[in-house]
C-alpha distance (Angstrom), angle and dihedral (degrees) to the residues before:
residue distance angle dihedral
X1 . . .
X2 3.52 . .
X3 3.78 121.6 .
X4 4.02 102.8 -149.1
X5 3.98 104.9 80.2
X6 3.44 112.7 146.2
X7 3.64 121.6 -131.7
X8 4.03 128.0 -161.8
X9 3.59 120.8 -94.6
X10 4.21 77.3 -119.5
X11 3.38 87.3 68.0
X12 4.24 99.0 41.3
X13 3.33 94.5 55.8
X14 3.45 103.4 57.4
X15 3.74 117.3 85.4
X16 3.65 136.3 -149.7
X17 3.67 124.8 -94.9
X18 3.66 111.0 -94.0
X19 3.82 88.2 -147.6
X20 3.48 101.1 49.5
X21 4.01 86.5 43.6
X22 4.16 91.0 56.0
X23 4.26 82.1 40.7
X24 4.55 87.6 60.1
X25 4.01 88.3 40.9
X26 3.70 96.0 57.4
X27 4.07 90.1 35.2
X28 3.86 80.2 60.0
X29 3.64 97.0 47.5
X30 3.76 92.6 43.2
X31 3.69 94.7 51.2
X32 3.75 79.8 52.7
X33 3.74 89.1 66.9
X34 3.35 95.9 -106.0
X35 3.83 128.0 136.7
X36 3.83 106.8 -118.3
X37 3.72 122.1 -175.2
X38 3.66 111.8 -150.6
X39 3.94 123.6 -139.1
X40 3.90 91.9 156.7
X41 3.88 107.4 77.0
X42 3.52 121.9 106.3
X43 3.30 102.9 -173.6
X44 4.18 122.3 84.6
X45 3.70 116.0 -105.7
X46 3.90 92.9 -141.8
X47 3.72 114.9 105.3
X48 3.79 113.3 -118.0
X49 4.06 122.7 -87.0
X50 4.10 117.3 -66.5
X51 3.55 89.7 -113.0
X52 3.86 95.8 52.3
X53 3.84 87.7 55.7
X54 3.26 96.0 43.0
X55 3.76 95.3 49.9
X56 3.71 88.6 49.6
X57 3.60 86.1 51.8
X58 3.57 99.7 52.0
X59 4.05 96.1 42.5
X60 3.67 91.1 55.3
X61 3.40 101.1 47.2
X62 3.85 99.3 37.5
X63 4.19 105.8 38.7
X64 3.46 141.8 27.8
X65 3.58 116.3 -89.9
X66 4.01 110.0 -139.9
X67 3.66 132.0 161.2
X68 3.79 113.1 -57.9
X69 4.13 121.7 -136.6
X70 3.73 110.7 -75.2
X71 4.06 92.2 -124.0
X72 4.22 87.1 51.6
X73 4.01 127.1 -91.5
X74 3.92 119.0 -59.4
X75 3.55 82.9 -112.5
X76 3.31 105.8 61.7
X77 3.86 102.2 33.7
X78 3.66 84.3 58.2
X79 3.79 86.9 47.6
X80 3.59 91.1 52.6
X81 4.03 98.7 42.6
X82 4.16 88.5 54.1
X83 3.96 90.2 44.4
X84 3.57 96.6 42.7
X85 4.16 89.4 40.7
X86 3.64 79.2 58.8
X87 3.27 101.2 61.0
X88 4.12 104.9 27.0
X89 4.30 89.2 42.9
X90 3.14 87.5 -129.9
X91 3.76 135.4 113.5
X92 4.15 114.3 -116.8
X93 4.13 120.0 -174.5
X94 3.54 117.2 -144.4
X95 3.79 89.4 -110.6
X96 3.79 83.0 67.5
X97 3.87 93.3 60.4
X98 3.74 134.4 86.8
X99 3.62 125.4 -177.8
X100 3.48 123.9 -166.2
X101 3.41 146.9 149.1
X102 3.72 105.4 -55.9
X103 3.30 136.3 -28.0
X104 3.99 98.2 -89.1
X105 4.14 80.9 45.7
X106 3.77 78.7 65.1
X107 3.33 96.0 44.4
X108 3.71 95.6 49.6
X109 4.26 88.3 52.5
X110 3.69 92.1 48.9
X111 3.90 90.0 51.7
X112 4.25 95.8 43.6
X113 4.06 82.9 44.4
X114 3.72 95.8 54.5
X115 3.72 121.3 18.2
X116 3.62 129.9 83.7
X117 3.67 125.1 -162.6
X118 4.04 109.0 -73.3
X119 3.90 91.6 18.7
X120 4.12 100.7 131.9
X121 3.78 131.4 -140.6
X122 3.36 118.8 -164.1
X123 3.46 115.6 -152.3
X124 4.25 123.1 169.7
X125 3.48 114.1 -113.4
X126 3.35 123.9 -113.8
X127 3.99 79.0 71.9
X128 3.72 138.6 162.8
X129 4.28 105.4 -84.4
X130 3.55 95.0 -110.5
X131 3.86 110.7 49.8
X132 3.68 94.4 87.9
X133 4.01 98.9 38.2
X134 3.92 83.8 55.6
X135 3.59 99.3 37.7
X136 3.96 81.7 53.8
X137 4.00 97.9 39.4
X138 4.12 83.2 62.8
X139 3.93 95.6 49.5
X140 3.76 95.6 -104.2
X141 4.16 128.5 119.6
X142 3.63 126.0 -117.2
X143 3.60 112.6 -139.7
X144 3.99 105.0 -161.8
X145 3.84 113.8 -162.3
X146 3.50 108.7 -166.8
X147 3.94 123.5 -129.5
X148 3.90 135.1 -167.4
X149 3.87 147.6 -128.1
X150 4.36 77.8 -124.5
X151 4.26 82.5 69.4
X152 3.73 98.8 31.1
X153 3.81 94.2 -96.7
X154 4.04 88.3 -67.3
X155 3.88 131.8 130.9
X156 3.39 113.4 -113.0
X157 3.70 142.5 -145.4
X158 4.21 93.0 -113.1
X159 4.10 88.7 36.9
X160 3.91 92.7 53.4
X161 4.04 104.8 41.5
X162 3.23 92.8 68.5
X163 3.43 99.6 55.5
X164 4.17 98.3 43.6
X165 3.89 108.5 97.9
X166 3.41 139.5 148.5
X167 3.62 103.5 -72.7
X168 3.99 89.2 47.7
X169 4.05 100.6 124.5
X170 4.01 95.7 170.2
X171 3.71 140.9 7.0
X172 3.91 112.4 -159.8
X173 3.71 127.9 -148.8
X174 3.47 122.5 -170.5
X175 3.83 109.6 -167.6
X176 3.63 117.7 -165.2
X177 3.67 85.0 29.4
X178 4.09 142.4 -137.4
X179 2.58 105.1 -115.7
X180 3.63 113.8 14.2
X181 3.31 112.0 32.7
X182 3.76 95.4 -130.1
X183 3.47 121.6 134.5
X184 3.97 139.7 -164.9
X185 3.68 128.3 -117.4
X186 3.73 133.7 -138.8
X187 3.97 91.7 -94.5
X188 3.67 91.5 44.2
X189 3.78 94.7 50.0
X190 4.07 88.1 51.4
X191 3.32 89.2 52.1
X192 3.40 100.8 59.8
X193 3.73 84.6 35.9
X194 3.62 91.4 67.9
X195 4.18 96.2 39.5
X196 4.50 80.8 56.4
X197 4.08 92.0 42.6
X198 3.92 97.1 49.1
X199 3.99 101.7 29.3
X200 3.86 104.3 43.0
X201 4.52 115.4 12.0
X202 3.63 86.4 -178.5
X203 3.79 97.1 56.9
X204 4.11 124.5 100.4
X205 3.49 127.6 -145.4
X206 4.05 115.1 -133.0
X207 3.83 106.5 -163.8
X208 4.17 113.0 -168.1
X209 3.61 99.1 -158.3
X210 3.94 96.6 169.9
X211 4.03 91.9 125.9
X212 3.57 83.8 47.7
X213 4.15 93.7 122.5
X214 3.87 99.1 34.2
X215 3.69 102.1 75.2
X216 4.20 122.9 120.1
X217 3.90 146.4 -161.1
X218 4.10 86.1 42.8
X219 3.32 97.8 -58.8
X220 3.99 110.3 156.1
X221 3.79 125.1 -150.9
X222 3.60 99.4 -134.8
X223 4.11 109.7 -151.0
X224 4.05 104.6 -122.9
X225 3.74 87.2 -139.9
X226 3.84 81.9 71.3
X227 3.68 101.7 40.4
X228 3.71 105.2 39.3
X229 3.75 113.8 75.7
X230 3.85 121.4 -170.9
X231 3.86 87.7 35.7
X232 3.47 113.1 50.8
X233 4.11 92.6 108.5
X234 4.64 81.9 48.6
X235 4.52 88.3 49.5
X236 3.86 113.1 110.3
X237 4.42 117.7 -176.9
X238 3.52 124.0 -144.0
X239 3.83 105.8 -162.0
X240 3.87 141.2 160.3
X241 3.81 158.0 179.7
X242 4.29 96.8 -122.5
X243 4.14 106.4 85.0
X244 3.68 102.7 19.8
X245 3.23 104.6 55.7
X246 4.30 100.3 14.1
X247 3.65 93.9 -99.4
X248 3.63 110.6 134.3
X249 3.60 104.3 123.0
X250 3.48 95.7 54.8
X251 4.19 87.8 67.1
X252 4.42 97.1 -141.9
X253 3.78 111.9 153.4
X254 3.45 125.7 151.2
X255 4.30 140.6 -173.4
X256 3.73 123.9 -146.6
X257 3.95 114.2 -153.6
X258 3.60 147.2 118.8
X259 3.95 116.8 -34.9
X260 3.62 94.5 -123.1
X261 4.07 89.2 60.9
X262 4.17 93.0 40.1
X263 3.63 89.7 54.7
X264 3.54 96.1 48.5
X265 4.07 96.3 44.9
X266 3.93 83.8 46.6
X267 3.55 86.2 64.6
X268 3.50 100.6 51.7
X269 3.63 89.8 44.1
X270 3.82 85.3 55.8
X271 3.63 93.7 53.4
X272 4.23 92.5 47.0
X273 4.15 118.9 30.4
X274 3.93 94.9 -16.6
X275 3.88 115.6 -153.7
X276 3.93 116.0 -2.4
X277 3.86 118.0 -104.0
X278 3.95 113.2 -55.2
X279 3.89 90.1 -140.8
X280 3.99 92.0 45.3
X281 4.31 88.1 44.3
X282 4.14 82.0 55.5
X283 3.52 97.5 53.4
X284 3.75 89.4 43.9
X285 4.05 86.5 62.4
X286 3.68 95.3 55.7
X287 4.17 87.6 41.8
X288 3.76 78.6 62.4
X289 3.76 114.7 32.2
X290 3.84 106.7 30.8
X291 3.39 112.3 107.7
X292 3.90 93.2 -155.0
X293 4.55 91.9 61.1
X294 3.85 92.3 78.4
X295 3.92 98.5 69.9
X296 3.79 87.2 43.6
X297 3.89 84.4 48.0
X298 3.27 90.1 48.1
X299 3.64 92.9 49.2
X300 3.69 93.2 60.3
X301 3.68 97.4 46.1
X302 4.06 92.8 57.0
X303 4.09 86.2 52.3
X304 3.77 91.8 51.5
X305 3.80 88.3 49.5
X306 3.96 99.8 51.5
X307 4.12 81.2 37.9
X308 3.73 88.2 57.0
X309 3.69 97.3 47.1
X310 4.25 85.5 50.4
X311 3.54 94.7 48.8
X312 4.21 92.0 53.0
X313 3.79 88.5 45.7
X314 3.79 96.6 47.6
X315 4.39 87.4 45.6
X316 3.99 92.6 40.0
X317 4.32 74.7 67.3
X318 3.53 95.0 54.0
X319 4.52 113.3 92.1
X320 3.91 105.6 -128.9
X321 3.92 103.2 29.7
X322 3.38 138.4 115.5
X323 3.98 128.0 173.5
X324 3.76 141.2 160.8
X325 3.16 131.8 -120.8
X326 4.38 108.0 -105.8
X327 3.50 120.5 -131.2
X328 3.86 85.3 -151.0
X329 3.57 156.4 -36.3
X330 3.90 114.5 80.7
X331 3.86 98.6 -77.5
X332 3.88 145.1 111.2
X333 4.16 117.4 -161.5
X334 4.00 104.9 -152.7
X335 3.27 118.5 -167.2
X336 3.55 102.1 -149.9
X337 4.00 98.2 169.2
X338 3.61 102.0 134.7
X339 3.35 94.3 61.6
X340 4.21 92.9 54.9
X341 3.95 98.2 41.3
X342 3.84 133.4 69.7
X343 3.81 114.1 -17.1
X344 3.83 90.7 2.9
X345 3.97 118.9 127.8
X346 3.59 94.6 -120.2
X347 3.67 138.4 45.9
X348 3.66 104.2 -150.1
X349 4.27 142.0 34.5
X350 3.63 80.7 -127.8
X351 4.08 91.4 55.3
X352 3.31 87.1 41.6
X353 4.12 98.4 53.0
X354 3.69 80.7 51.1
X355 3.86 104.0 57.2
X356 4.36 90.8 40.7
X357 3.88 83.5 52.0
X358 4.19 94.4 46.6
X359 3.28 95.8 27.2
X360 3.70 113.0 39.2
X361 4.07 101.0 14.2
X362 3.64 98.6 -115.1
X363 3.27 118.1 127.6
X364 4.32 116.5 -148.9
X365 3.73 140.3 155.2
X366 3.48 120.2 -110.5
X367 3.47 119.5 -126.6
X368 4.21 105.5 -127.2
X369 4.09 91.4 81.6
X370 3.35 87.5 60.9
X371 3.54 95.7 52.2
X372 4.02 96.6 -111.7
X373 4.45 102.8 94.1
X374 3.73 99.9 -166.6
X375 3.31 98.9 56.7
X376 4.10 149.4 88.1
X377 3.70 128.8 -146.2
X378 3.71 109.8 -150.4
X379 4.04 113.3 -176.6
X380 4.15 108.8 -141.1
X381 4.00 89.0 -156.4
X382 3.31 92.6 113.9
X383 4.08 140.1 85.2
X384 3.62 121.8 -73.1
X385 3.68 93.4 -120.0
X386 4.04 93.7 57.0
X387 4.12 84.2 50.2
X388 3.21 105.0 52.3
X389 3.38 96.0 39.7
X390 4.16 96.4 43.8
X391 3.95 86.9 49.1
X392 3.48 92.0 58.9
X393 3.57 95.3 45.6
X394 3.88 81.5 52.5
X395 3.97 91.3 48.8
X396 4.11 89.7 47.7
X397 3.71 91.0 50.3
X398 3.72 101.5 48.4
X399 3.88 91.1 44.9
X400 3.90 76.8 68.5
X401 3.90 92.7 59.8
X402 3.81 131.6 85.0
X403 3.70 104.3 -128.7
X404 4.03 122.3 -154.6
């Protein structure tokens, strides 16, 4: 076949996933036979709730499995409206639910649905990989406004003013973060609430709560319907089955907004994947309604936290790295800069990622793709045997580096 087909400039400017681009290095060096230790996943490695295999189970042994309604089942966008409710205090109809397939599936609909070319989204930097690709893919411009370790890797009031103008469509918070773990509380949130409300009326909020449940040492996810005055009727939720409750595979997201902007993202979706996977929508139910997930839940959450707590003692070992403690999610944020400026051995986080992956088996993510060069991602959902023992192959490597 002929070598010179001509893609779109769409297509050209998106690039691949950093993650999933460590994830096909250390398949290659593990089919290799070598030992890789994996920092890069981010993804539990629990398998989901009893009930959510057994109701997959069940389903596909006992009924026919046909196409499921583009917007979701009944079932579970009424499961989703009363769990959501929950958590937001306020009350969601089922014509205010999409689900699709995963939450940056939902993401993606929200952003074909409602942005127009030039429409910015500001989003703080370090962010989640694929905010700007998407935000791009759908003709709009990512404005990035870079935060700090010095404010807990949070956007503030003074950082985001400046940014907020009248072409600003949607500001997104991501709260516990990827990649950072950080998260924003209740005064925070109203904050920025009141920055949105007073600077730009015509601007939405789009809150990704998918680490929602997997936050430690008492901190609370605080529901930015709650917190934000002056915009609750402007607040859109991104939400999902994958890290709470071990779900990924199974690919259920869903949004919660106005009617107007479900029905118009269910049409797109009807014109792409249509509705999510019947089986995957039926374990979502059970992720949702059975009373017996929440100890299992639990369960997970109190291994992340002693995980956590492993993964900062094993890096506190390693010359040339600093980290803060996350208030959730699965993640550490290194910042690894002295060993990529100066006198340092390598140039770049990316180089860097590279040479700890080749040269020490651990697989990480460097921090550029996410908008913060300098740093490492390392994912925690993994045993405690693979992290102690990949931070101190981490530690032993970098004692091997110059640092600046």
């Amino acid at each position: 076949m002929t070598s010179d087909f001509a893609i779109s400039k769409r297509a050209a400017a998106i690039k691949p996933s950093a993650t999933l681009a460590v994830s096909a290095k250390a398949a290659e060096l593990r089919a290799a036979g070598k030992e890789v230790l994996s920092f890069a996943a981010g993804e539990p490695d629990f398998k989901p709730p009893t009930a959510v295999r057994e109701a997959v189970a069940k389903a596909s042994l006992e009924e026919p499995i046909h196409y499921a309604p583009v917007p979701g089942t009944p079932a579970l966008r009424d499961a989703v409206a009363e769990e959501l409710g929950a958590f937001h205090q306020r009350a969601f109809a089922r014509g205010e639910v999409l689900v699709s397939c995963g939450a940056k599936h939902s993401l993606a609909n929200l952003f074909l649905a409602a942005l127009d070319p030039g429409d910015a989204v500001v989003v703080g930097a370090p962010y989640w990989v694929s905010y700007p690709a998407m935000v791009g893919l759908a003709g709009g411009v990512p404005v990035t406004v870079s935060t700090s370790r010095a404010t807990g890797w949070k956007l503030t009031p003074e950082a985001l003013e400046p940014v907020l103008g009248p072409k600003t469509r949607f500001v997104i918070l991501n709260s516990p973060s990827n990649p950072t773990g950080a998260g924003y509380s209740k005064s925070e949130l109203r904050a920025l609430g009141e920055v949105v409300a007073r600077k730009t009326p015509q601007a939405w909020i789009v809150t990704d709560d998918i680490y929602r449940n997997l936050v430690y040492d008492g901190f609370e996810a605080t529901s930015a319907f709650v917190a934000m005055q002056g915009v609750t009727d402007r607040i859109i939720a991104i939400d999902g089955v994958s890290k709470t409750y071990a779900m990924t595979g199974h690919r259920v997201g869903f949004m919660a907004g106005p009617s107007t902007l479900i029905s118009a993202a269910s049409r797109i979706q009807s014109q792409t994947t249509s509705g999510a996977a019947t089986l995957s929508q039926k374990a979502a139910v059970a992720a949702l309604t059975d009373p017996s997930v929440s100890a299992e839940v639990d369960a997970m959450r109190t291994a992340f936290a002693r995980r956590r707590g492993l993964i900062l003692e094993g890096l506190a070992a390693a010359p040339g790295v600093e980290v803060e403690k996350p208030d959730g999610a699965f993640y550490v944020f290194a910042d690894v800069s002295r060993h990529v400026a100066g006198t340092a051995k390598h140039d770049t986080d990316i180089e860097l990622a590279t040479w700890l992956l080749e040269e020490a088996l651990v697989a990480t993510v460097p921090g550029t793709p996410f908008g913060a060069p300098g740093h490492l991602r390392l994912s925690y959902a993994t045993d405690d045997a693979s992290i102690e023992e990949g931070c101190r192959r981490v530690a032993k490597a970098l004692k091997s580096l110059p640092t600046a």
